[in-house]
TIVO-2410 file (N, C-alpha, C; in nm, 3 decimals):
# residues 135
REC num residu      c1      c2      c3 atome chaine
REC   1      X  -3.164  -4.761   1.367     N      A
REC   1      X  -3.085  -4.654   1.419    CA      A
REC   1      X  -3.169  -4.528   1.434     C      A
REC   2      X  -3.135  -4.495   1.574     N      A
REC   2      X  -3.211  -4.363   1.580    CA      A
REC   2      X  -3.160  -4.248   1.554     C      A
REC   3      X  -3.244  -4.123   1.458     N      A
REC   3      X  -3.143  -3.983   1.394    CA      A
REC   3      X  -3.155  -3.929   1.497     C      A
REC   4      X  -3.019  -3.855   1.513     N      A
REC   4      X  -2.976  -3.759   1.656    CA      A
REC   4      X  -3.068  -3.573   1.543     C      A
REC   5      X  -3.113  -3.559   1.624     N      A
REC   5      X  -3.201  -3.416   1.620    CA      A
REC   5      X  -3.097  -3.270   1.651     C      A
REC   6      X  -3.027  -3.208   1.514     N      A
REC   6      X  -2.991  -3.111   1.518    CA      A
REC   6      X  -3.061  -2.973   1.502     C      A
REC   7      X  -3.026  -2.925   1.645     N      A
REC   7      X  -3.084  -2.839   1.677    CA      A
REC   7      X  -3.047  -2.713   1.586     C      A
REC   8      X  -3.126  -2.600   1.542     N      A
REC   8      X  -3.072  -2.533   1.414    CA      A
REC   8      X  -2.995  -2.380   1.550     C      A
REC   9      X  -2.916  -2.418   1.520     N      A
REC   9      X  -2.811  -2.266   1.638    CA      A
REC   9      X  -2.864  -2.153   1.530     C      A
REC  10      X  -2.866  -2.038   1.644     N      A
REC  10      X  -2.906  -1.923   1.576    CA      A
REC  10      X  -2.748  -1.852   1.523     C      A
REC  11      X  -2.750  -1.770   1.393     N      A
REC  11      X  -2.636  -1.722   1.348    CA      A
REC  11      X  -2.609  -1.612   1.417     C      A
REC  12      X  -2.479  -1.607   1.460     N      A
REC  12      X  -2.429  -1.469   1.535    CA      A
REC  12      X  -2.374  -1.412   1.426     C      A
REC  13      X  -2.427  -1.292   1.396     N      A
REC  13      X  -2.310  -1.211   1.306    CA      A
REC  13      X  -2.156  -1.166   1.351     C      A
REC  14      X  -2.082  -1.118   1.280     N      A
REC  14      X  -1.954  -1.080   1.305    CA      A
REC  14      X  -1.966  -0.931   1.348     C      A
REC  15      X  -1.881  -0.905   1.438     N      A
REC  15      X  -1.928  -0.750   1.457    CA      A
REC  15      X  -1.817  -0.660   1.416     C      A
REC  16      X  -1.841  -0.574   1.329     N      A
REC  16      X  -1.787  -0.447   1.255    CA      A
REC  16      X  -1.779  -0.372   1.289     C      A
REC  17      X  -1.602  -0.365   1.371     N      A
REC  17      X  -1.597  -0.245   1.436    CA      A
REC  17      X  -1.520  -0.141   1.347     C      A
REC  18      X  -1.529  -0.032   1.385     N      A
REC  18      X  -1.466   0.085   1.286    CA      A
REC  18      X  -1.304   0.108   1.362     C      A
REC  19      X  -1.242   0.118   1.321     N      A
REC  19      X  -1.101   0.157   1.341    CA      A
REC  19      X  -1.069   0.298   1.402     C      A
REC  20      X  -0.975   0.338   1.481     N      A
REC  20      X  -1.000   0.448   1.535    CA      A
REC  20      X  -0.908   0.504   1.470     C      A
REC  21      X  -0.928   0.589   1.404     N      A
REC  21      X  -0.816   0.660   1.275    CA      A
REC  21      X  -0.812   0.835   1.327     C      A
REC  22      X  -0.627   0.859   1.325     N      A
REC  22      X  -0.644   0.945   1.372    CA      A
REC  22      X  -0.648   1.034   1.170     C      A
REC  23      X  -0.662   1.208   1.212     N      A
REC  23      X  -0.686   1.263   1.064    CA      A
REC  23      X  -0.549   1.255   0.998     C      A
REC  24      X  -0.414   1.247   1.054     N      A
REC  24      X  -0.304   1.205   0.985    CA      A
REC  24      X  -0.247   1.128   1.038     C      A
REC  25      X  -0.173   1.114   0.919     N      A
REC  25      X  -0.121   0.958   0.880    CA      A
REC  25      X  -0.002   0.976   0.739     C      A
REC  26      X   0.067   0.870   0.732     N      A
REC  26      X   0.224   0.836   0.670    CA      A
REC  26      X   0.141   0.732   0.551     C      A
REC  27      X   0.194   0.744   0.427     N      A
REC  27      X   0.160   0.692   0.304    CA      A
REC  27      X   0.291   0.630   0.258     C      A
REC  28      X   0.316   0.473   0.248     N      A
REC  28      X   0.445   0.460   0.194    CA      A
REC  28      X   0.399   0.404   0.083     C      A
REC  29      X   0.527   0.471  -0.060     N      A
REC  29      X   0.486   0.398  -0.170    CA      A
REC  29      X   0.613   0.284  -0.193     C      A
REC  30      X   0.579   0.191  -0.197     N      A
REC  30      X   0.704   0.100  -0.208    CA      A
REC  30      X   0.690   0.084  -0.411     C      A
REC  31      X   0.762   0.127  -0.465     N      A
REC  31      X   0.745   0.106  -0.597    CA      A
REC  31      X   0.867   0.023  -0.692     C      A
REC  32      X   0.857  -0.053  -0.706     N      A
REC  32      X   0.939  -0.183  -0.760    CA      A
REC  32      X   0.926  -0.170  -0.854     C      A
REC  33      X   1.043  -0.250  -0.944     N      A
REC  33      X   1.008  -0.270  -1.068    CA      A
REC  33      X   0.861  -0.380  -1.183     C      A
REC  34      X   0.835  -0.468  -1.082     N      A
REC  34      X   0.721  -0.555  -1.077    CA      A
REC  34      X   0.612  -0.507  -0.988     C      A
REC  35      X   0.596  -0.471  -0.899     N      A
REC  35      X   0.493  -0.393  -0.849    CA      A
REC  35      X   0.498  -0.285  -0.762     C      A
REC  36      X   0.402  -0.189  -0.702     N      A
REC  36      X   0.371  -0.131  -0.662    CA      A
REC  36      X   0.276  -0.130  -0.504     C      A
REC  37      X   0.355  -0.137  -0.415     N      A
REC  37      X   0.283  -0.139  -0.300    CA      A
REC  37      X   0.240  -0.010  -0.196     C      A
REC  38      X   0.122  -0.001  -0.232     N      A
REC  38      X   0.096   0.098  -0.096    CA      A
REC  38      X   0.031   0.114   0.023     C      A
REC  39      X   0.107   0.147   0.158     N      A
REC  39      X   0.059   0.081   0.269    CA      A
REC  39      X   0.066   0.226   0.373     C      A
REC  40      X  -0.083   0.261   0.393     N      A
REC  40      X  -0.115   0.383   0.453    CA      A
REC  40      X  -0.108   0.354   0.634     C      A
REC  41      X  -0.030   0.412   0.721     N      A
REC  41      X  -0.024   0.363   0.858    CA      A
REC  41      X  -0.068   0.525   0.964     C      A
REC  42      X  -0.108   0.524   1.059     N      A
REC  42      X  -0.074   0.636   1.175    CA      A
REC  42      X   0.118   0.662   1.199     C      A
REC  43      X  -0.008   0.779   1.233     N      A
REC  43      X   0.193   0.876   1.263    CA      A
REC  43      X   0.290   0.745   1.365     C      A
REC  44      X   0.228   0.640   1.408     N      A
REC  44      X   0.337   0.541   1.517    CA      A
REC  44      X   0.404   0.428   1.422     C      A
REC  45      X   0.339   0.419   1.300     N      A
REC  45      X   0.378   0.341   1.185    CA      A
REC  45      X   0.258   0.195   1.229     C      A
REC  46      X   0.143   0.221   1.277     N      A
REC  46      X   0.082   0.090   1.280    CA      A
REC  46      X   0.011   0.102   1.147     C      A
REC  47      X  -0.003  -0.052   1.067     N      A
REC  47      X  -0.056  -0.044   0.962    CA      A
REC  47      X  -0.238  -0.016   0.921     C      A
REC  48      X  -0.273   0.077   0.881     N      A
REC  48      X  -0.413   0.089   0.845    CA      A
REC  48      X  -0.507   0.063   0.757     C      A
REC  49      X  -0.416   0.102   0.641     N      A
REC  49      X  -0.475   0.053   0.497    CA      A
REC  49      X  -0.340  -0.034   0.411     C      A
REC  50      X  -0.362  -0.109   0.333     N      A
REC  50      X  -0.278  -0.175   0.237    CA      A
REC  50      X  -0.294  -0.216   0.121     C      A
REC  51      X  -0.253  -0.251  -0.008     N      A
REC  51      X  -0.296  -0.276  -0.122    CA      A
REC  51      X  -0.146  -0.261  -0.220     C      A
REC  52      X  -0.195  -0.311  -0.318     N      A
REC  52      X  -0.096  -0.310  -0.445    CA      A
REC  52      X  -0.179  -0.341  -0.596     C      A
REC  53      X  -0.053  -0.305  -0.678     N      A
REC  53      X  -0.143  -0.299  -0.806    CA      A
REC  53      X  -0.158  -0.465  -0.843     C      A
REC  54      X  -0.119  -0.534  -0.774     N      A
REC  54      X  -0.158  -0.679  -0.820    CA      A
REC  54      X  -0.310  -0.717  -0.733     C      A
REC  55      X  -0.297  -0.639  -0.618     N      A
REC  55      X  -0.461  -0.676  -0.538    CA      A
REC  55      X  -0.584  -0.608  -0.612     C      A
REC  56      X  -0.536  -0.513  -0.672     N      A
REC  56      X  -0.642  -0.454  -0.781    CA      A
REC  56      X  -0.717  -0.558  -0.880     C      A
REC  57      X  -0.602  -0.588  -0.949     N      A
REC  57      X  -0.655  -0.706  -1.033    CA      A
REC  57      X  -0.547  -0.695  -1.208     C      A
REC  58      X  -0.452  -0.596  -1.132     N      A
REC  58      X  -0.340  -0.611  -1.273    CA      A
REC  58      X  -0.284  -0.773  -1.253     C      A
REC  59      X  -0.219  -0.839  -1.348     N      A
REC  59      X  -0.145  -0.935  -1.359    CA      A
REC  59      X  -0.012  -0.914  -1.480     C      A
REC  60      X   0.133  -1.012  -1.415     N      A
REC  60      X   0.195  -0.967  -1.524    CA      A
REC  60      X   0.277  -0.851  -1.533     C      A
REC  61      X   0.313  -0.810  -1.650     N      A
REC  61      X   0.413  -0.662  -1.674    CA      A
REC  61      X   0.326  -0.551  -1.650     C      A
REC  62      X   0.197  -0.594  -1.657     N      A
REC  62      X   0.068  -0.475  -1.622    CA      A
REC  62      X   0.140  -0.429  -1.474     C      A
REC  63      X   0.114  -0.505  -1.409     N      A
REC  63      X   0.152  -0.434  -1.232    CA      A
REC  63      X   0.242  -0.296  -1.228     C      A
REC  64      X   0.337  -0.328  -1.323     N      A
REC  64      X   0.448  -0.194  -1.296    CA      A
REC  64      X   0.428  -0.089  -1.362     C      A
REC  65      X   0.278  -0.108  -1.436     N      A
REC  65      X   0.228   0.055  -1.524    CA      A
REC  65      X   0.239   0.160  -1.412     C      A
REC  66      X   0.231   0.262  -1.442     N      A
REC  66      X   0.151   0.363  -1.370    CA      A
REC  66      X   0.029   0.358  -1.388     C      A
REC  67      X  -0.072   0.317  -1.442     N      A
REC  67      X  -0.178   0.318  -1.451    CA      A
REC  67      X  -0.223   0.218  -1.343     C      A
REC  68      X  -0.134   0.095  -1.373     N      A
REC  68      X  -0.210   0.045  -1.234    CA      A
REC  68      X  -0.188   0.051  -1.096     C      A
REC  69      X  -0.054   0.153  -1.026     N      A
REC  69      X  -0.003   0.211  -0.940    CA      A
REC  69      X  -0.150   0.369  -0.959     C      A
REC  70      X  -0.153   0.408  -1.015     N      A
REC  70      X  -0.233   0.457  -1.010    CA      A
REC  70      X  -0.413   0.418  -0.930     C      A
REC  71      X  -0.473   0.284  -1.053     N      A
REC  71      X  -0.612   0.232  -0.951    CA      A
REC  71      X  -0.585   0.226  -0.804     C      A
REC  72      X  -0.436   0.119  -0.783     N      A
REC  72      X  -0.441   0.113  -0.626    CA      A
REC  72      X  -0.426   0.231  -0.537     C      A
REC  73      X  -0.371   0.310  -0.545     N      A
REC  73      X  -0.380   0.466  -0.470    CA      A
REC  73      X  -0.492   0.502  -0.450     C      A
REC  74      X  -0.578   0.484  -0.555     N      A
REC  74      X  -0.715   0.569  -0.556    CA      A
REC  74      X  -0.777   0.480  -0.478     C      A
REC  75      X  -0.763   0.337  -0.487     N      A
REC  75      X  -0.831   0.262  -0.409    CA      A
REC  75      X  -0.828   0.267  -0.234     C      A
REC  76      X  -0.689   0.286  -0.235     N      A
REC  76      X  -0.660   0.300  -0.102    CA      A
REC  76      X  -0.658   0.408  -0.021     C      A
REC  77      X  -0.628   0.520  -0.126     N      A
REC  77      X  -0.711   0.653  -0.019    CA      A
REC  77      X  -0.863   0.693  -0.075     C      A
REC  78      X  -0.920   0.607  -0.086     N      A
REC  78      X  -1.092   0.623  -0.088    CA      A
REC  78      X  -1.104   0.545   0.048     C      A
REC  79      X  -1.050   0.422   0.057     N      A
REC  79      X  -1.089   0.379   0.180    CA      A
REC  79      X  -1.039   0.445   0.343     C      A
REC  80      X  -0.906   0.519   0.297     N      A
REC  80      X  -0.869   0.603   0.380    CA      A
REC  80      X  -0.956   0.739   0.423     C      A
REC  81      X  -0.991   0.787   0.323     N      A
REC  81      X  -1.064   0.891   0.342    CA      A
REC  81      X  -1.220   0.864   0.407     C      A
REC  82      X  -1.270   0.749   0.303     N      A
REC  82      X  -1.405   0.717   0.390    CA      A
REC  82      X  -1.414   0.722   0.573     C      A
REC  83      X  -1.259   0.637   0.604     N      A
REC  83      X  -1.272   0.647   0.742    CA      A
REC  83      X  -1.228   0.787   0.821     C      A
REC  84      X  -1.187   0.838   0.740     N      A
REC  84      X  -1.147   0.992   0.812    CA      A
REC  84      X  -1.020   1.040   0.832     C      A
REC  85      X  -0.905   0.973   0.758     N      A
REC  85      X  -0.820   1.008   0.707    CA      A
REC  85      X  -0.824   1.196   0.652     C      A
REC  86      X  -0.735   1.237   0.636     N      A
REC  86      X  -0.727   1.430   0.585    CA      A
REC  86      X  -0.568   1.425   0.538     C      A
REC  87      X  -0.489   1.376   0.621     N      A
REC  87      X  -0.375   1.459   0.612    CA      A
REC  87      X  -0.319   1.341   0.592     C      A
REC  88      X  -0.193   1.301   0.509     N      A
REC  88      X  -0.082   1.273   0.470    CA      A
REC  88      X   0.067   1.281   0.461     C      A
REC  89      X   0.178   1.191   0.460     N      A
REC  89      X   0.253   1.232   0.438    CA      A
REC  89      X   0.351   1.115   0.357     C      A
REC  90      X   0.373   1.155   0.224     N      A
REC  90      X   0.421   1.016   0.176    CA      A
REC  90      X   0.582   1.003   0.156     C      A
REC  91      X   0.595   0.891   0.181     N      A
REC  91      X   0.736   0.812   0.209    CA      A
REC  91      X   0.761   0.738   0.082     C      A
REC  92      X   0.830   0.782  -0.040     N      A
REC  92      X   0.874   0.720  -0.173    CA      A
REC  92      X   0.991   0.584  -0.105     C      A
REC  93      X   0.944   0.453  -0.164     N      A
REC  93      X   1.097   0.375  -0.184    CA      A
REC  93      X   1.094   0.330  -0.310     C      A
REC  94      X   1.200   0.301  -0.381     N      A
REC  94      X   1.217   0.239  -0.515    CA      A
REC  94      X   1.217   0.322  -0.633     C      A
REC  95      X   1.256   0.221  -0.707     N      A
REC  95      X   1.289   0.289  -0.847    CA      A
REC  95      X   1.148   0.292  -0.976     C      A
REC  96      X   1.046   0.267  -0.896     N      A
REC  96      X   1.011   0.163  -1.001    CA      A
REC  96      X   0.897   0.315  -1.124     C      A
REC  97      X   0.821   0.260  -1.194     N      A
REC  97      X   0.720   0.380  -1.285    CA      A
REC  97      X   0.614   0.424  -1.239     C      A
REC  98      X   0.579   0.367  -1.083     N      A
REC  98      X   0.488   0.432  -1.011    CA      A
REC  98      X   0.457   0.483  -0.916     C      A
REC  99      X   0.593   0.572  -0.873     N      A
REC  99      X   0.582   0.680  -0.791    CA      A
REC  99      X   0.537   0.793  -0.800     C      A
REC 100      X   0.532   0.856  -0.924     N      A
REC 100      X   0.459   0.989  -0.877    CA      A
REC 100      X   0.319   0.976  -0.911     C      A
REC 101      X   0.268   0.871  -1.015     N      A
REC 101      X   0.098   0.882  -1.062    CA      A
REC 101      X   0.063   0.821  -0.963     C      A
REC 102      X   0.116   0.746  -0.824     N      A
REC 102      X   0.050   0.681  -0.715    CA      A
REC 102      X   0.028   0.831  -0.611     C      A
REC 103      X   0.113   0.916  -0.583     N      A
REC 103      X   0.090   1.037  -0.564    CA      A
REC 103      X   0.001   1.102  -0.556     C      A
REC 104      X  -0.021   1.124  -0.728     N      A
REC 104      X  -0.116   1.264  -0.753    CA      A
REC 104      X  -0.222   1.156  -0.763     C      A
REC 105      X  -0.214   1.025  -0.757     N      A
REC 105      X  -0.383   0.953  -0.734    CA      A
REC 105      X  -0.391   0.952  -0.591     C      A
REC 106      X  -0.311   1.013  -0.472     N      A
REC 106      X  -0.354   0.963  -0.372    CA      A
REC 106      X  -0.403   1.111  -0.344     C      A
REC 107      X  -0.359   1.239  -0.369     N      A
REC 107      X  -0.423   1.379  -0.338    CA      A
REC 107      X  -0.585   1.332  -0.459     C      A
REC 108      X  -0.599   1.299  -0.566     N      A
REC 108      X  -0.749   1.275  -0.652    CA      A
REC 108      X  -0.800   1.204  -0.560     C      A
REC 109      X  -0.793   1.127  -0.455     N      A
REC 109      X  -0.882   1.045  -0.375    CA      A
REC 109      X  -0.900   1.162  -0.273     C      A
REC 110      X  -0.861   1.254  -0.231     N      A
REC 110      X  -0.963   1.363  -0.154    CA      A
REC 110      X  -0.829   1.353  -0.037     C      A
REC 111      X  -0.739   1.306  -0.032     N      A
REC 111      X  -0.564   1.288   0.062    CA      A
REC 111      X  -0.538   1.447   0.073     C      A
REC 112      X  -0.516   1.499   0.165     N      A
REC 112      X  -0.371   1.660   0.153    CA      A
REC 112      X  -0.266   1.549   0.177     C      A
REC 113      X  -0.178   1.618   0.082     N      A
REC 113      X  -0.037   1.558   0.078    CA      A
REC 113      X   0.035   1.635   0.162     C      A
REC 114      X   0.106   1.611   0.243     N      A
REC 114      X   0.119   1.743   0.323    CA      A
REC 114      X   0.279   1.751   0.323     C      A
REC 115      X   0.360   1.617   0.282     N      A
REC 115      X   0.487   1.622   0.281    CA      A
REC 115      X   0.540   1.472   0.173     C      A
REC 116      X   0.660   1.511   0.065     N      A
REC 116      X   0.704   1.387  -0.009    CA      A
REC 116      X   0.830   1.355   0.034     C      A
REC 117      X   0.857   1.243   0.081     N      A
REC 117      X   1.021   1.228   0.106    CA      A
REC 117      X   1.024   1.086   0.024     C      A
REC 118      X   1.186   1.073   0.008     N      A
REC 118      X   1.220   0.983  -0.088    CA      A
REC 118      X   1.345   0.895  -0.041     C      A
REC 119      X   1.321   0.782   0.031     N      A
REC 119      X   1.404   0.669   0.070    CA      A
REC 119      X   1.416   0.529   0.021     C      A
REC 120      X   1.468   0.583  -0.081     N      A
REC 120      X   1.519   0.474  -0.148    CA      A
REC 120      X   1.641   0.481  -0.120     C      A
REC 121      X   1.717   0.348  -0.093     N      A
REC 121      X   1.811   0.331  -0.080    CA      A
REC 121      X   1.895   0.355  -0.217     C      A
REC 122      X   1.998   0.360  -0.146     N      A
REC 122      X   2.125   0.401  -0.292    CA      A
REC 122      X   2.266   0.350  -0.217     C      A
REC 123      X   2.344   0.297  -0.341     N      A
REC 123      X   2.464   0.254  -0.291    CA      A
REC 123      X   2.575   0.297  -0.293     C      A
REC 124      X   2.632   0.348  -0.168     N      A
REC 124      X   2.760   0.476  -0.210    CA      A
REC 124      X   2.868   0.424  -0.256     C      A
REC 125      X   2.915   0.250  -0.237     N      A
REC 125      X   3.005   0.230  -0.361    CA      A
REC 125      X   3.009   0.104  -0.368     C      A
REC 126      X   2.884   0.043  -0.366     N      A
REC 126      X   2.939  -0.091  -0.370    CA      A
REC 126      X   2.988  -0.218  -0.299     C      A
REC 127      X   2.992  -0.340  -0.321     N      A
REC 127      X   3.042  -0.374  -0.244    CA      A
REC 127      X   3.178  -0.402  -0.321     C      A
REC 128      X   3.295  -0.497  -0.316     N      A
REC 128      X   3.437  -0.469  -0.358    CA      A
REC 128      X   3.483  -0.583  -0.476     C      A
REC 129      X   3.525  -0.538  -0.548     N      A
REC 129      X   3.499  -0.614  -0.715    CA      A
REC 129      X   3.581  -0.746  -0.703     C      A
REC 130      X   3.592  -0.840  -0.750     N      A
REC 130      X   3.657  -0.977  -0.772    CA      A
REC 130      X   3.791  -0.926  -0.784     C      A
REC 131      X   3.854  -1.070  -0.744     N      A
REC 131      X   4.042  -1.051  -0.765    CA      A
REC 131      X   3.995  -0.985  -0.958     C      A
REC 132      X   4.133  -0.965  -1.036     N      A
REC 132      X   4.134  -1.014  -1.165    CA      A
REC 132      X   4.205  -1.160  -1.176     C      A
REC 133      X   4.128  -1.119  -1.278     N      A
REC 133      X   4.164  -1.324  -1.346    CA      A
REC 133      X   4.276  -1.310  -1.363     C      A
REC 134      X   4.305  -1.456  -1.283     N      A
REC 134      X   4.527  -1.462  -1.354    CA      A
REC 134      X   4.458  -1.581  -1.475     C      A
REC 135      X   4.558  -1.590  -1.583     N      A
REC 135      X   4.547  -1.686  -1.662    CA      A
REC 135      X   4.690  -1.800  -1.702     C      A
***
């Protein structure tokens, strides 16, 4: 049997393009009771940056610290800022323990906060309770 002769292909790299980021941009903190998600987009809501305290590397009841709502903020507006990110404006949802240290870690990553609003849903009454029990 004759060996078929592989030819060695030259490697194409991947090409790294930079994102066209305008200087502001919308910060939502989705903060749960199990984790913490934060997902940095342009003023049209397209997504730019993303992360949570479980992509950090918390696991567990850890996720819903503030401390680790905290790493991911910092994480995610360092990468925001590297690209040229300035201005902010963050969008609170949830109840959870890491809404405001995701905050003041996202102005410590070099962020202007420039506006906080808070949409979390809330329920104005409910939905409508069971018959009572006949016995």
């Amino acid at each position: 049997m004759a060996k078929r002769k592989i030819k060695n292909k030259p490697k194409t790299k991947s090409r790294k393009y930079k994102k066209n980021i305008t200087p502001s941009g919308r910060a939502y903190i989705n903060a749960g009771m199990n984790n913490t998600i934060i997902t940095i987009t342009d003023p049209q809501g397209n997504t730019l940056f993303q992360g949570s305290s479980g992509a950090v590397g918390f696991k567990g009841s850890k996720k819903s610290t503030p401390y680790a709502a905290t790493k991911a903020a910092e994480q995610i507006g360092n990468e925001a800022v590297k690209a040229g990110m300035r201005d902010v404006s963050v969008i609170v949802i949830g109840p959870g323990l890491g809404r405001i240290s995701s905050i003041k870690a996202l102005k410590t990553a070099g962020l202007n906060v420039v506006s906080i609003s808070d949409k979390t849903p809330i329920p104005h009454n409910g939905c409508r309770p069971k018959k009572k029990r006949r016995m």
